[in-house]
N, C-alpha and C positions, 0 to 999 in steps of 0.2 A: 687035786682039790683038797683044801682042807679045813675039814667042818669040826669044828667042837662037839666032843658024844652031847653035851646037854643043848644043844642048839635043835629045835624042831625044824623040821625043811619035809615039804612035801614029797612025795616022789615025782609027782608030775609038773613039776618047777622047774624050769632050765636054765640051768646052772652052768657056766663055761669051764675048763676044769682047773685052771689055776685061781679061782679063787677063794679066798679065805673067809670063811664065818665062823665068827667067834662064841663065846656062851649063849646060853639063854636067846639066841638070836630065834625070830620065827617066819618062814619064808613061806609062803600061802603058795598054793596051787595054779595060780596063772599068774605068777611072779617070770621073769627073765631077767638073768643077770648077765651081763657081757664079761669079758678077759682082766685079768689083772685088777679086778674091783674088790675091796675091803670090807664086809663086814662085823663091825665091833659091836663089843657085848650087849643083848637086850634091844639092839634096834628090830622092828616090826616092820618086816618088806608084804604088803599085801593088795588084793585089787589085781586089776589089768592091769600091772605095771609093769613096764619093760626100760632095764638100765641097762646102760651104756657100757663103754670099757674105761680100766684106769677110774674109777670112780670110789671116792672114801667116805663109808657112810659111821659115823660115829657111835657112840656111846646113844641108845633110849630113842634116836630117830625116826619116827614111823613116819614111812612112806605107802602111798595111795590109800587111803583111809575114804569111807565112806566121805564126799562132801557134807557141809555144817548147812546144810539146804533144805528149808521145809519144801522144794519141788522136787529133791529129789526120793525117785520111787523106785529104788535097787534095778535103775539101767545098767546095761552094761556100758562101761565107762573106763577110761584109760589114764594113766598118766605114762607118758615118754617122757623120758632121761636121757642126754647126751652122753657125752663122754669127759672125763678129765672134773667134773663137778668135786666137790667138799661138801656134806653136808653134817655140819660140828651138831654138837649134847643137843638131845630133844630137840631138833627139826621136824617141823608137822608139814606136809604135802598129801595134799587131796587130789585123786580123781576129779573129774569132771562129771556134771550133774547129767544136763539130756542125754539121752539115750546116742550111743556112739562118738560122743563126744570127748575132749582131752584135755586137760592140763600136759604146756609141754615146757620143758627144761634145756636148754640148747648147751653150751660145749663149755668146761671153763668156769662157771660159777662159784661163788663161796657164799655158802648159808651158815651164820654163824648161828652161836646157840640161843634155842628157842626161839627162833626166827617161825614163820608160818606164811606160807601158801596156799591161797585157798581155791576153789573150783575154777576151770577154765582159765586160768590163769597163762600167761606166754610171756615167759624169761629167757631173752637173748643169750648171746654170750659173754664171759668176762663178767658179770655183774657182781658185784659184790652188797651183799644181806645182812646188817650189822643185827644184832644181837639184840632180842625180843622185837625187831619189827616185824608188824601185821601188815596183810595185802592182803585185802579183800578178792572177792570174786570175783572174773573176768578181766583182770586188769592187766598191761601189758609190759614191760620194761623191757625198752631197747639197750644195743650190746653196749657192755662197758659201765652202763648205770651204776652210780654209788649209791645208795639206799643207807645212811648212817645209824646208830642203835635208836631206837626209840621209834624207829617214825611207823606212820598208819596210811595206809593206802585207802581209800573208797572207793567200791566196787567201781568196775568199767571204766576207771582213771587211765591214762598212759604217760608212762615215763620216757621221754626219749632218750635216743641215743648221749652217753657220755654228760648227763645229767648228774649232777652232785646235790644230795639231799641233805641236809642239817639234821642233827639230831634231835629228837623229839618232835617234829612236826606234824602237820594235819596235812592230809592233801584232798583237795575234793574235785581238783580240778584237774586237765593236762598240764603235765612241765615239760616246755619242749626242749627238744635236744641241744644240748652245749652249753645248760645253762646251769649256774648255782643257786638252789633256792631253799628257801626256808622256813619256819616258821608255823604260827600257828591261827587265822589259817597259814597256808602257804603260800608265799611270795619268791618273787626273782628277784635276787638281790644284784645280779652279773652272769658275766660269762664264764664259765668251766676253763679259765686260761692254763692251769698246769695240768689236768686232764687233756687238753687238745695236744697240748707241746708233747705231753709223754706218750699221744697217740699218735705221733708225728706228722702232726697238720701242721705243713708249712705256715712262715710268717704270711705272706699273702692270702692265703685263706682264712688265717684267725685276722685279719685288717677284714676281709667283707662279711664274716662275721660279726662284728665287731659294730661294720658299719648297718650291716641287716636289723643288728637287736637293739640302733637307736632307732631307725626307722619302725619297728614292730611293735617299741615300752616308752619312746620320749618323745616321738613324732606329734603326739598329742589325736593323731589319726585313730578310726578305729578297728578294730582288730582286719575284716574283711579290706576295709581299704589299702591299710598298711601292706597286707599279704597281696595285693595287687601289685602293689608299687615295687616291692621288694622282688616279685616274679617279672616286673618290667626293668627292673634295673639290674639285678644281678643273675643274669639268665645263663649265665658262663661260669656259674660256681656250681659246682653240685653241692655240695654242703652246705650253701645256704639256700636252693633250691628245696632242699629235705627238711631246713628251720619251716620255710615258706609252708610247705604242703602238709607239715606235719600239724602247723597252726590252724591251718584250711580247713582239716578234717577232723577238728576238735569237736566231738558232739556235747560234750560239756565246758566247753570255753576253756582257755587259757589263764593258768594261774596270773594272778595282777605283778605289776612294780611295787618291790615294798613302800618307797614313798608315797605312789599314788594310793595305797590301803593306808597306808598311816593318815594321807589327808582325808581321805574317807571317812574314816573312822573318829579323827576332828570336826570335822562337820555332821557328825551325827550325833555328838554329845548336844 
């Protein structure tokens, strides 16, 4: 283990013994850190936080930080860390508010600088966190999600899987999985075609994709119907089975068609 003399570390923190903390680093009392994990100078590991292995936490990064929540009332609260994460200059990552509850971080991610996580949050794998976006509380991003700089999550939103987000957006709504969407509000402009290809979803499955997301945004159907039809007719794909169900169980509806918000928004002048 190698710890910097100016780095403060509890003694009751547990520590795995090849990792490294660097300066000014401060590791609270029921911190855990897993094997071969990095910490650089002035990051703030505190909370019930338990990290993972192989994990690089940057320069000024506090993790498990009281959440930014007038409910919460010093529960005891967790955030878990996979493994293999990045998290780049000033990453802010909160515990979770009620009482026994978690913000969780799953394997693989990259949070770039000053990105923020807020309470109960659940980050798949692979996602990538461009640089000062916000995510509200509760909110979910499936594996592989691009999240571009600028954007703003709205509590209890979810991002599905292999989603590509534009930069500077608003989101208030679900964006379902495989889609590219943007803006502000937030709209689907398409389908995530060089996402799918690099995640190696065969051509026949980006075709009933393809054909699932005219039936879901051009059908002119609405949202429940369409996801009927779509579970009647491509009952032998799973990945459009996962568009279907993920639209199904949107408690806050599905972000629009950009065209359909631009006519909208014509007819409301």
């Amino acid at each position: 283990m190698a710890i910097h003399p100016t780095a403060v570390v509890h003694p009751g923190a547990r520590i795995a013994g090849d990792v490294e903390i660097g300066p000014h680093v401060v590791v609270e009392e029921h911190v855990s850190i897993g094997p071969r994990t990095s910490v650089m100078a002035g990051a703030v590991l505190t909370g019930r936080t338990e990290i993972g292995a192989d994990n690089v936490i940057h320069f000024g990064a506090v993790l498990g930080g009281d959440p930014q929540d007038t409910a919460f009332k010093k529960n005891e609260t967790y955030l878990k860390i996979g493994d293999r994460n990045v998290f780049r200059e000033y990453t802010l990552i909160h515990r979770g508010t009620k009482d026994g509850s978690s913000t969780v971080i799953g394997n693989g991610n990259m949070f770039m600088g000053y990105s923020h996580v807020a309470h109960n949050c659940v980050i798949g794998d692979g996602v990538t966190v461009a640089n000062t976006t916000q995510i509200a509380g509760y909110v979910e991003v499936g594996d592989r999600a691009f999240l571009s700089g600028g954007v703003l999550i709205h509590q209890f939103c979810r991002i599905g899987r292999l989603a590509m987000i534009s930069g500077l957006s608003a989101i208030n709504q679900d964006v379902p999985p495989f889609m590219t969407a943007g803006g502000r509000p937030c709209a689907v402009s398409g389908i995530n075609v060089v996402g799918l290809r690099r995640a190696g979803f065969p051509p026949e499955a980006r075709d009933r994709i393809k054909a699932a997301f005219k039936v879901l945004y051009r059908s002119g159907l609405l949202v429940p119907e369409a996801v009927e039809r779509i579970l009647a007719e491509f009952a032998d794909c799973a990945e459009v089975l996962e568009l279907a169900n993920f639209a199904k169980a949107a408690k806050k509806g599905i972000v629009h068609y950009w065209k359909d918000l631009e006519a909208r928004e014509r007819d409301s002048i």
